[in-house]
N, C-alpha and C positions, 0 to 999 in steps of 0.2 A: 295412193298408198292405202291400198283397203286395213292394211292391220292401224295406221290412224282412225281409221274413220268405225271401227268397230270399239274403239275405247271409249264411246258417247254414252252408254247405255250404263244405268248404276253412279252416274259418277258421283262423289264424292270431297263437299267443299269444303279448307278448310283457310286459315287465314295466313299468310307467307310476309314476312318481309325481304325488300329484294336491296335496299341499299343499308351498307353496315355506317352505324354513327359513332364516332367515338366523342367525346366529349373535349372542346376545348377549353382550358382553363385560362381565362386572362386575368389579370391581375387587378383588383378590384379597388376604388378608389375611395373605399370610408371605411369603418371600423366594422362592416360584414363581413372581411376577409376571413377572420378565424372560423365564421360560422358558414360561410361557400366551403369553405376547406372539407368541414363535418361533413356537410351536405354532397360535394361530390365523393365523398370516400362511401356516402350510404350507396351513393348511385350504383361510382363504379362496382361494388361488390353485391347488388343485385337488391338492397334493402330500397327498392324504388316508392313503395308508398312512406315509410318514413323520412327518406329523404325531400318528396312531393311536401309532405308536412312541414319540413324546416325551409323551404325552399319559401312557402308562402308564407311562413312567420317570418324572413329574411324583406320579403318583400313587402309585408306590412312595416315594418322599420324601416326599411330601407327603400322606398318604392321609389328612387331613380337609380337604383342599380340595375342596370343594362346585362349582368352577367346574372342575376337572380331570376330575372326571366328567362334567361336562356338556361340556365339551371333546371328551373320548375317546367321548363319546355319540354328538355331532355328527358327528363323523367315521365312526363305524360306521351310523350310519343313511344317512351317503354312499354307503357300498356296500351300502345294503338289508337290513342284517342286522335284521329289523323287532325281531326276540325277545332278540337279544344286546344289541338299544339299550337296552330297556326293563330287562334288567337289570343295566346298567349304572347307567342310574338308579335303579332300586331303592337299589344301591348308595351313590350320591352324596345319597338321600335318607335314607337310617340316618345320614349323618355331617350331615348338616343338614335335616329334614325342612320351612325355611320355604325352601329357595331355589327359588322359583318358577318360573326358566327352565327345571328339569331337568322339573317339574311340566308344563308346555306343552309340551315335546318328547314326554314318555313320551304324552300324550296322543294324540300326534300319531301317534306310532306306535301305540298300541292303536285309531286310524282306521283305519290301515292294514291293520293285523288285524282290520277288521270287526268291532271291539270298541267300536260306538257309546257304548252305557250308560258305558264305564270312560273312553270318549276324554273325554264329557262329565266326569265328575267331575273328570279330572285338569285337564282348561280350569278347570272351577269354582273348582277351589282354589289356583291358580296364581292367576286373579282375585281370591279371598279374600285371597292372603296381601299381592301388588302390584298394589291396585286402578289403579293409574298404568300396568301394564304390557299394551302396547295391544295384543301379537302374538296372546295367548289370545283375547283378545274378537275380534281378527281371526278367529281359526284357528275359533273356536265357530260365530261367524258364519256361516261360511262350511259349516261342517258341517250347521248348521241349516235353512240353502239347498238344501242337498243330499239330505236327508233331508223337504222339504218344510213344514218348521216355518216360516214366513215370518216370523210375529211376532216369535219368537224373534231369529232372522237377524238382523230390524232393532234389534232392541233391543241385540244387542251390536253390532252397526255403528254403531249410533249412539253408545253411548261410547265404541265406539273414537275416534270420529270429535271426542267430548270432549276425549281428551288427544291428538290429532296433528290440528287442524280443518284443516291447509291441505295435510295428505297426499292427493295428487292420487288415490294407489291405493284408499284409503279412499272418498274420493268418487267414484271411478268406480263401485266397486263395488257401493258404495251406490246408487247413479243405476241401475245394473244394476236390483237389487230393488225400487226404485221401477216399473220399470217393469213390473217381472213381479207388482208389487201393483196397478198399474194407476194408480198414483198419476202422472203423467206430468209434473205440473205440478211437485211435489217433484225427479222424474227432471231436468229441465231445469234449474232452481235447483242442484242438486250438480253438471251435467256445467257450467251457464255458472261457477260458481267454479273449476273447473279451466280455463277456457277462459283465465280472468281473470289465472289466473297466468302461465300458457305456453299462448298458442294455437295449440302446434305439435301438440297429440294430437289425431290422425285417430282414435283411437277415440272420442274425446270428441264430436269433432264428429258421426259416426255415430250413435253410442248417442242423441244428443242430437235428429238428426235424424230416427230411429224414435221417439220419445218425440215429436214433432212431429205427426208422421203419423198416431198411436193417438190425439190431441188433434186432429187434422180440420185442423192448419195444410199444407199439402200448400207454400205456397210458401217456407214456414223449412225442411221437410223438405228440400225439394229443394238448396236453400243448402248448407243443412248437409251434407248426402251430398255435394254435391260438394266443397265445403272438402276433405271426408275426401279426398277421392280427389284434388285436386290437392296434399295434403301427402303421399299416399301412393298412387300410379296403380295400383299393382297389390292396392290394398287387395280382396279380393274380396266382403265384407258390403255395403259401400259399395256395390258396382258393383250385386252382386245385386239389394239392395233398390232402388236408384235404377231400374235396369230395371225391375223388376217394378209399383214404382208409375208409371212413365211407362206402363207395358204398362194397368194397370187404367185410367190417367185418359182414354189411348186409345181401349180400349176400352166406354166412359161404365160401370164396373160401381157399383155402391149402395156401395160401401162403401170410404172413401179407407186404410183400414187393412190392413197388407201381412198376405198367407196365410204369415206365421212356421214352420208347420211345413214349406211347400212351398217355401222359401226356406231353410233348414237343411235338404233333403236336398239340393237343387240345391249347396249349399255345399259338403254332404259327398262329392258327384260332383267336385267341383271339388278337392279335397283340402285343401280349410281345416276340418277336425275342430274346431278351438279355437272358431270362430264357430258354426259349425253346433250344437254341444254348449250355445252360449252360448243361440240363439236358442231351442232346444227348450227350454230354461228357459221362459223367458221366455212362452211357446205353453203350456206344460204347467202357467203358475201359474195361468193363465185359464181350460183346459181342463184339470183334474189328473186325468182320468178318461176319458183319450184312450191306451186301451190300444197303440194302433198307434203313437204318437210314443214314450211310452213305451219299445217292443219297438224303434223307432228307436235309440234314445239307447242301449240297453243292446248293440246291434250293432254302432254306431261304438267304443262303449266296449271292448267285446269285439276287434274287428277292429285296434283300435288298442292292444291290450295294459293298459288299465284294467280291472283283473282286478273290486277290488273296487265299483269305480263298476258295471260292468255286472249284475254282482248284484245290487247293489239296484233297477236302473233294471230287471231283471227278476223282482226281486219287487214293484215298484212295478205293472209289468203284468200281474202276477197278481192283484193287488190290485185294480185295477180293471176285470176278467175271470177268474175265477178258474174260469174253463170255458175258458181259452188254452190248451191242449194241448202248442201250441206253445214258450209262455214257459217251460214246465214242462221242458221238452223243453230249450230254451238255456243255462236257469240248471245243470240238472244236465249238462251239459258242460263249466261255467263250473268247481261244483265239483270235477269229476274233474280241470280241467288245474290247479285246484289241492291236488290230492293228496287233497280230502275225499270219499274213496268211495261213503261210509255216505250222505252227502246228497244225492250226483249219483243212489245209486242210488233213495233216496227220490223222487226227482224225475222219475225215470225211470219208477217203479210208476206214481204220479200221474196223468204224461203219457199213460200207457196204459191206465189205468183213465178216461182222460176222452174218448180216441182208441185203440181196441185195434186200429186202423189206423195207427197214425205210425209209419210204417218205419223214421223217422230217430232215436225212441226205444228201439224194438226196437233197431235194430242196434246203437245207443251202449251199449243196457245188458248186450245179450247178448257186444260186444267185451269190456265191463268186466267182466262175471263170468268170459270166460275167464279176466284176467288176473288174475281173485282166486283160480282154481285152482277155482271151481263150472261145470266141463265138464258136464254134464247141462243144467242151465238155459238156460245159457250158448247151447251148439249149440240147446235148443228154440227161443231167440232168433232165432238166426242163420233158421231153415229158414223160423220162421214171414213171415220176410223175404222169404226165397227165395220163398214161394206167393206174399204181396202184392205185391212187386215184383224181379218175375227180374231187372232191371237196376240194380239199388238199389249207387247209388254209392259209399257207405261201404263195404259189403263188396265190390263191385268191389275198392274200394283196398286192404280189406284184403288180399284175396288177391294181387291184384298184389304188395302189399309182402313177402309171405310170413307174415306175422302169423297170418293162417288159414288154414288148408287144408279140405279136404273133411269131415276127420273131427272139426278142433277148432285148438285152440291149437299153432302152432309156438313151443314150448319152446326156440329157439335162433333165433326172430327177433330182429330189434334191439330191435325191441317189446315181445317179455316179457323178452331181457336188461336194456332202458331201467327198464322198470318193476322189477324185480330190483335195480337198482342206486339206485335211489332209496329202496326200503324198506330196504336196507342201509346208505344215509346217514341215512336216518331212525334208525337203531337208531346211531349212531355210527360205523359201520367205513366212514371215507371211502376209506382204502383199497382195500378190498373194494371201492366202487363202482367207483373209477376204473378197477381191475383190469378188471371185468365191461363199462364202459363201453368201454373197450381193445377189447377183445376183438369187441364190438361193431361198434366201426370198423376192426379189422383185417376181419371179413366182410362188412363192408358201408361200403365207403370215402366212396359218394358219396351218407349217409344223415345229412342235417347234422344233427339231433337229437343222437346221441350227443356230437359236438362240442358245442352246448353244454351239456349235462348236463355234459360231465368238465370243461371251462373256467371253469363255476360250483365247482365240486368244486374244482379248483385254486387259485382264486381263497381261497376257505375257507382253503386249506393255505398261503395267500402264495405260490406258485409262478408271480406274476404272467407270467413269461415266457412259460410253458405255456401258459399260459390265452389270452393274446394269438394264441401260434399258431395254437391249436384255434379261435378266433373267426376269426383271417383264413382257413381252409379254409371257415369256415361262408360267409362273404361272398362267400367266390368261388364255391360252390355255390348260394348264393342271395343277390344283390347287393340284396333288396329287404327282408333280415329286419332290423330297423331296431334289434333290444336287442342284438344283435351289433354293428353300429355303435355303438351306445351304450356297451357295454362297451369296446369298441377305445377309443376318444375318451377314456374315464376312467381306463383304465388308462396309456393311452399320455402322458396329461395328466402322470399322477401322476410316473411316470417319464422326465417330461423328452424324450418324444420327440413332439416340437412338429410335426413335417411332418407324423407320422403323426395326431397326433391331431386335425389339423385336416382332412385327408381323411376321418377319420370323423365328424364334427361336420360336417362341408358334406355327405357324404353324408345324413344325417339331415334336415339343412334342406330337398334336395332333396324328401325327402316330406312334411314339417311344415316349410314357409316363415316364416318370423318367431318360431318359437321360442325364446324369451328364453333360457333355461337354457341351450340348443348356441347359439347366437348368443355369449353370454357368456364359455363355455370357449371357442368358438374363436376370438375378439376378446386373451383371455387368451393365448394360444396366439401368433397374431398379433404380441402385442408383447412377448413373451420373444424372438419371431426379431427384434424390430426393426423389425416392416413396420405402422408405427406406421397410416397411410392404414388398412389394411385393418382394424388393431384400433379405429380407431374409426368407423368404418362398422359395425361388430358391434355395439359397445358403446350406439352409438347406436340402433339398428334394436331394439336388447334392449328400452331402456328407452323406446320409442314403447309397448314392447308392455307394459310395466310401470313405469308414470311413477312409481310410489310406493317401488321400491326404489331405497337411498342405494347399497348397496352396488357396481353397476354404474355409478356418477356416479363414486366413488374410482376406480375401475377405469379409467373414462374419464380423468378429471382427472389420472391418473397417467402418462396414453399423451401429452395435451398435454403437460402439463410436460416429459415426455423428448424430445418433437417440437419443443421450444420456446416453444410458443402456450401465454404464461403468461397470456393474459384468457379463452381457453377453460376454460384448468384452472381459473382464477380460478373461475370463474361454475359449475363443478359442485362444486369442495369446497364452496363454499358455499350451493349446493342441497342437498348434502348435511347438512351441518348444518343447516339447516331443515329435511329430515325429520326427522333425527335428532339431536337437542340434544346424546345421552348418547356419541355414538362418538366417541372420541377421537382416531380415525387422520383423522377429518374434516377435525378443525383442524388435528392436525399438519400436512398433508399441505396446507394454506391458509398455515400459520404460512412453510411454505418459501417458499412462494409472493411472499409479502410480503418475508422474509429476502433474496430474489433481488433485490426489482424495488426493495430498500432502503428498504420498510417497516416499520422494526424493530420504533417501539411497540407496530403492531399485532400485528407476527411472534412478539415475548415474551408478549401477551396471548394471544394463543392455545396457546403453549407453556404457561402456567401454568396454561389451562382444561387442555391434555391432561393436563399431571400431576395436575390437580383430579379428575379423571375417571379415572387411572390414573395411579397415583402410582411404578409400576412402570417402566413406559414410558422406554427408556433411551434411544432415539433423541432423544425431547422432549428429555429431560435433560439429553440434552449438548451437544446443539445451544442449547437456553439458557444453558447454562455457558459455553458459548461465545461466545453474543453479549454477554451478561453481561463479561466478560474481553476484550470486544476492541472494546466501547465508550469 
């Protein structure tokens, strides 16, 4: 698929998370409970470094609280510290090695690190110790998917699916794997029981209606896609595929079943990455040997800042071509933008022991060895470039940038001070970096890279205000780089500045439309200023996009009740407690509800499920003390 292989050139990296955490709250065994309580409410509502803060004053006091680690975990895998999560939990694990939530985080994060083997163990035993606990068998699931174990996949979908059967997100995504097993008839059975509950998901309807069309029913297909699209018009799967089967039944072609991979890139032109990434699933559990969709998946992955997803989806296309010169050629780009030299430059030899033509490995390898200080090799690189193609883009840029010159490496480009300043945060002196990345942007003002190099760097140091600055210079030099937004929106979050962070959360949507995560914070955002309309138009549009999280229902439910629409708020606490039996903030947050509209019995029954659930919980507390005393 040459239009894959033409999206190499320019790319741009930024940083992705691919598994969603919610937070479990267990109930806490000493006099911390009131202050966990504080501490996840900062979380849940975005204020991540103050809550980080009380999390380890929690843990100075309390330092065999097993939930205060997992707390202060929580919070630092907010800001991406993948390594400082993990040992945190180590830590919260010496002081209790059965509590199982710290056990599925750490996994989570050794995912993130490309540490499949340990991710699985830590799911495994997180499962060992709380077979009832569904999030691992989610999270495994899902890894399994990804990694192309299908059997696997289902089989912890499917227990999931044992302890929470009327989890909408569970059954979607199972309906997903169904179809990518080809099983369509199972597929259709999981999305009609989510239909059964709430027939407002346009995913459902869709998924349901491709799952139609691979089963030869073309006149449910067609229902169904449109469903989707009159609960959701600018759904773009929907429209896709709806078009494209009206185009084949047009056309009379043999076969009522949609071209999937041809349908995911037209998505990916279209800028829905979430569907299109869905669909090449789906195309690659049929064809897993279709090196071109493959090199697909691992370009949007790449393009879009999913560092660790597009490595594998380019070792996966080595795997099924392992004469791709090309893939060899991506992934060791992949690892250079993540600091792993040694393997980018493996991958580099590879590419050109298969192709001693691929200019675009030559140059990658010969830029890298200048910056490893091997000038001999390095410059052979560069020349033998020059013979095969005098116009060869990469070095174009480089020189343009000043990175190279004639004779080798400029030693006082941004480029080798960037890279200087990274192997000196590696070695610990963040100082030293900043310094050097300074220095950088004092010579080259309008070269947004060092911004965020030192804004990350800052960030590290807590200097959040800094960090905010050097990302708004980045955005205004390039209004399209989307983990600068992203960092704006979370910083801006944390620190209570509501305007700004909802400008950066809408600029993100503008490139990823429906994105539940920025949809989320800036719906949050939304109803801190008050403008309760807009927070729930976010909150709602989130959870089209993810029916199975409770957590964005409180969120909702909390924007009615302060709007007044106590039967909307009605109707999501108590969605939420149906997904989730064991969250306490569910009922409370229903108990007022009833306490308002002078439903008391009910309002104390649920006040005494919260303190069953958390017996810490002083809101519940007193508010039952309350109605207790004034009945």
């Amino acid at each position: 698929m040459q239009s894959g292989r033409l999206i190499l050139a320019g790319l741009c990296l930024s940083i992705s998370l691919f598994l969603c955490l919610f937070p479990v709250q267990i109930m806490a065994q000493d006099d911390s409970g009131a202050l966990l309580e504080q501490a996840w409410e900062l979380l849940y509502r975005g204020a991540t470094e103050e809550g980080i803060e009380l999390c380890e004053s929690i843990i100075e006091s309390f330092p065999d609280n097993p939930e205060a680690y997992y707390a202060l975990a929580y919070g630092v895998d907010d800001l991406w510290e993948f390594e400082r999560c993990i040992e945190i939990c180590d830590a919260g694990l010496e002081v209790d090695p059965g509590y199982a939530p710290l056990w599925n985080l750490r996994g989570v994060e050794y995912y993130k690190l490309l540490d499949i083997d340990q991710a699985i163990a830590d799911f495994e035993t997180a499962i060992g110790i709380d077979p009832s606990f569904a999030k691992p068998l989610y999270n495994i699931g899902r890894l399994y998917r990804e990694i192309g174990q299908y059997d696997l996949a289902l089989e912890n979908f499917n227990a999931a699916y044992e302890i929470t059967p009327d989890d909408p997100g569970v059954l979607i995504e199972r309906g997903w794997l169904f179809v990518s097993l080809m099983q369509y008839d199972l597929a259709i059975e999981d999305l009609d029981a989510v239909l059964v509950q709430d027939n407002g998901h346009a995913i459902a309807y869709c998924l349901r209606g491709i799952a139609w069309a691979f089963n030869g029913n073309l006149d449910n297909a067609f229902d169904d896609l449109e469903a989707a699209l009159e609960l959701d018009p600018d759904y773009p799967l929907a429209q896709v595929t709806l078009d494209l089967l009206r185009a084949e039944q047009a056309f009379g072609t043999e076969s009522s079943q949609p071209d999937l991979a041809r349908v995911a890139f037209e998505l990916y032109q279209n800028g829905d990455v979430p569907q299109a990434l869905g669909l090449l699933d789906v195309h690659l559990a049929q064809v897993p040997d279709d090196h071109d969709a493959w090199f697909l998946r691992g370009a949007i992955n790449q393009t879009t800042g999913n560092t660790a997803e597009a490595i594998l989806d380019y070792t996966n296309a080595i795997e099924a071509d392992p004469t791709s010169s090309m893939a060899f050629t991506t992934r060791g780009v992949m690892y250079d933008r993540i600091g792993n030299q040694l393997l980018a430059i493996e991958d580099f030899n590879r590419a050109i022991e298969l192709d001693p033509e691929n200019v675009t490995a030559l140059a990658s390898r010969g830029l890298l060895l200048l910056l490893l200080g091997n000038q001999e090799d390095g410059m052979a690189d560069i020349e033998m470039v020059r013979k095969l193609d005098p116009g060869n883009e990469l070095i174009r840029l480089a020189m343009e940038s000043g990175v190279l010159t004639e004779t080798g490496l400029n030693e006082e480009s941004w480029q080798a001070l960037n890279f200087r300043a990274i192997q000196l945060a590696g070695e610990g002196d963040i100082d030293g970096a900043i310094e050097l990345l300074s220095q950088s942007i004092r010579e080259n003002p309008d070269e947004f890279t060092s911004y965020v190099h030192r804004s990350d760097f800052y960030q590290g140091q807590g200097e959040f205000e800094q960090a905010i600055d050097d990302m708004e210079v980045v955005v205004r030099l390039d209004p399209d780089f989307g983990y600068a937004w992203f960092v704006l929106g979370s910083l801006n979050l944390n620190l209570e500045n509501f305007y700004e962070a909802i400008e950066a959360y809408s600029a993100l949507l503008d490139n990823s439309p429906g994105n539940p995560f920025h949809l989320s914070h800036r719906g949050y955002a939304h109803s801190r200023l008050g403008d309760f309309d807009s927070a729930l138009a976010d909150f709602t549009s989130a959870l089209d996009q993810n029916p199975g999280h409770y957590m964005p229902l409180i969120y909702r439910g909390y924007s009615y009740h302060l709007a007044g629409e106590f039967d909307h708020a009605y109707d999501d606490f108590d969605l939420a407690v149906e997904l989730n039996e064991s969250e306490p903030d569910a009922y409370y947050e229903r108990a007022l509800i009833y306490y308002e509209i002078g439903e008391t019995v009910r309002a104390i029954s649920d006040l005494e499920t919260t303190l069953e659930l958390d017996p810490e919980h002083t809101k519940a507390a007193v508010l039952l003390f309350e109605i207790l005393n004034t009945g």
